[in-house]
N, C-alpha and C positions, 0 to 999 in steps of 0.2 A: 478306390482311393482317389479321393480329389486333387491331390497335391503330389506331385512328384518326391524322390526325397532331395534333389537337387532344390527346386525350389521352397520346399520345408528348411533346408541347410540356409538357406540366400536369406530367409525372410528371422532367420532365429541369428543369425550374425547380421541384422541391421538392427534387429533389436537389441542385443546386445552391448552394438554399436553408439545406439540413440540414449542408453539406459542414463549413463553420467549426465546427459545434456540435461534429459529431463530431471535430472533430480538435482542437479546444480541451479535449474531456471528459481527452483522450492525453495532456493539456502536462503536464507537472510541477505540484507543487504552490507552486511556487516557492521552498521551502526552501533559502538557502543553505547551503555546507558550515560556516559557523562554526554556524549554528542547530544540525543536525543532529551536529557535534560536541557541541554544548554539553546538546541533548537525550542523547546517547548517555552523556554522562557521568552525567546526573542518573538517569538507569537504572541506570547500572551502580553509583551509589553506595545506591540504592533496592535492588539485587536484593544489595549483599555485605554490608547491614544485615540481610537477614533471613536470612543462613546460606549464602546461592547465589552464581554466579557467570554471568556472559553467556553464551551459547551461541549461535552463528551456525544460524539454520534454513536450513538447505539449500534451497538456489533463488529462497529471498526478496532481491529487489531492491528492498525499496519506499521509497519517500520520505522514511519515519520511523524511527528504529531500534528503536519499540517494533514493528515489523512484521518487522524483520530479526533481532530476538534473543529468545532465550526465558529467562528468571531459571531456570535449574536449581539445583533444593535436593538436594545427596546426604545419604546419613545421618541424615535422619531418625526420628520415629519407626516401627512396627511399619507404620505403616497399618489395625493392627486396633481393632474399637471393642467396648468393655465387656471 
């Protein structure tokens, strides 16, 4: 036996222990959907004052919409400097 059953006992009651934390780190942030509308608007009038428009990033599901969209600017200028 590799393990004691004292330390078996120690290591299944820290787990136990740890269980809630980790699964509370996984909850949501609690953002309702009016929030998360109300935030996705204020981006999207933020990102069509500077020239751009929302873009969905592929595979982000997160909580907030500034995690799920990116302000894309076309037509800018060159990019070159001097």
């Amino acid at each position: 036996m590799l393990l004691g059953r004292n330390a078996m006992r120690k290591i299944l009651l820290v787990l136990a222990a740890t269980a809630p934390l980790a699964l509370a780190a996984c909850a949501t942030t609690g953002m309702d959907r009016q929030s998360y509308q109300e935030e996705f608007q204020a981006l999207n009038a933020e990102c069509q004052a500077r020239g751009g428009m929302l873009t969905p990033i592929p595979g982000s599901t997160g909580p907030r919409p500034a995690n799920d969209y990116a302000c894309e600017i076309r037509g800018g200028g060159s990019g070159r400097i001097g």
